[in-house]
N, C-alpha and C positions, 0 to 999 in steps of 0.2 A: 343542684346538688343531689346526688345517690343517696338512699339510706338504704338499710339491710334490716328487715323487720322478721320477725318469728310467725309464722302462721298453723296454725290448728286445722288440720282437713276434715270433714264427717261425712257421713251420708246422711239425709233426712228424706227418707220416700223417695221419689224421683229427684231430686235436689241433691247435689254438694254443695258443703258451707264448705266457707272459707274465712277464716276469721285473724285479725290479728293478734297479738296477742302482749303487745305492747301498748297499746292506744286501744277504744274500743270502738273496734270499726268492721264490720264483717260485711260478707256478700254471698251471690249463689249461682250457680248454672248450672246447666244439664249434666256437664263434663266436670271433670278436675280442672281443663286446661280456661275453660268460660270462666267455673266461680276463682280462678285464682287472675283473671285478665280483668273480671268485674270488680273483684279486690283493688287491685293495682289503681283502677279510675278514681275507686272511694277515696283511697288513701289520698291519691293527687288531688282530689276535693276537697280533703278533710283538710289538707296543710296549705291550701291555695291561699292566699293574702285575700283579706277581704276589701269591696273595692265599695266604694261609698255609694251609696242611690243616687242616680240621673235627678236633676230635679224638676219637679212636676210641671209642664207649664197648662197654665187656667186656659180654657178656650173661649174666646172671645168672637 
């Protein structure tokens, strides 16, 4: 599924933020084009389904 999110650009020093501004989830790159591709991953990380732990096996 697509969603359409609002994002805040800045500069910090060498850095662009990138942030959302719907959820709070931001990121950063060199570029405009990086911190908004590094956003894009977050996001896909933040909304990913969470997947239960492997379970342990003891070694014997």
């Amino acid at each position: 599924m697509k969603r359409t999110f609002t994002v805040s650009l800045w500069q910090e020093g060498e850095w662009v933020v990138a942030q959302c501004l719907e959820v709070d989830v931001a990121s950063q790159g060199r570029t405009e084009e990086e911190a908004l591709k590094n956003l894009r991953e977050a996001l896909e990380l933040f909304f990913e389904e969470p997947q239960p732990p492997e379970p342990r096996r003891s070694g014997v």
